[in-house]
C-alpha positions in Angstrom: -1.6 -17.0 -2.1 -2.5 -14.1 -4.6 -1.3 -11.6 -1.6 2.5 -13.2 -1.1 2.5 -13.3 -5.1 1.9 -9.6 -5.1 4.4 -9.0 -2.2 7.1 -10.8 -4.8 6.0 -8.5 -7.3 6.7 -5.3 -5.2 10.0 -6.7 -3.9 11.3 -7.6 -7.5 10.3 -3.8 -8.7 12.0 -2.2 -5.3 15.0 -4.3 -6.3 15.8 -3.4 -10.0 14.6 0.2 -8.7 17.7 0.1 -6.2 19.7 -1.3 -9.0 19.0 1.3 -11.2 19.9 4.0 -9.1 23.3 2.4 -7.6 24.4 2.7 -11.7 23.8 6.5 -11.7 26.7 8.8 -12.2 26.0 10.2 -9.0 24.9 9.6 -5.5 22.4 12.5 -5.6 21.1 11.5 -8.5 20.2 8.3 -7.3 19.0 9.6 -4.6 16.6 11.3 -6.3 15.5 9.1 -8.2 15.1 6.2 -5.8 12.8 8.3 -3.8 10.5 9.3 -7.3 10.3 5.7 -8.7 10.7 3.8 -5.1 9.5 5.6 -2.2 6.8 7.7 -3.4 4.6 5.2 -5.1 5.2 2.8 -2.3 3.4 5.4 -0.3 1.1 5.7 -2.8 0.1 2.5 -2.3 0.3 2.1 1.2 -2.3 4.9 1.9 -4.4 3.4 -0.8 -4.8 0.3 0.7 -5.1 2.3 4.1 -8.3 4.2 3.0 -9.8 1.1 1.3 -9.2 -1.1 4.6 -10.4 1.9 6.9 -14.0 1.8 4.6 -14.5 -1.6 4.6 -14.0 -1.5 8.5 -16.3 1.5 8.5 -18.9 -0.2 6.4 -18.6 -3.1 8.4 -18.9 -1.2 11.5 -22.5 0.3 10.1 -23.5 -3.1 9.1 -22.7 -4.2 12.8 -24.3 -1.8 14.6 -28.1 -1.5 12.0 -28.3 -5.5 13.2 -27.4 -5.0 16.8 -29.7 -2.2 17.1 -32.6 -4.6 15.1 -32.0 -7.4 17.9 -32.5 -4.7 20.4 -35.1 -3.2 19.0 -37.2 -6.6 18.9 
């Protein structure tokens, strides 16, 4: 639940964002700033919740492999 809550959230903020930048003077300048306040934090967050998922695979991949090497070992 909390994750489709959050997806709302970031769909709301990409919306005004694009509606923001459709009432600029200029198609450049919407441009721009679509890409500052829409794009780049969006891949901000993307590769933040990249690493965070790669180390809690990697930390589950250590876990994984100290027990199977335990049952081996006994």
């Amino acid at each position: 639940m909390e994750r489709e809550v959050v997806h709302i959230i970031w769909l709301g903020y990409l919306f005004v964002i694009m509606m923001f930048c459709f009432a600029q003077d200029s198609v450049a300048r919407g441009a721009v700033l679509f890409v500052v306040l829409a794009v780049l934090p969006t891949l901000l967050v993307a590769w933040m919740l990249r690493v965070k998922r790669r180390n809690r695979l990697a930390s589950w991949d250590a876990k994984m492999a100290k027990e199977n090497s335990d049952v081996v070992a006994k």
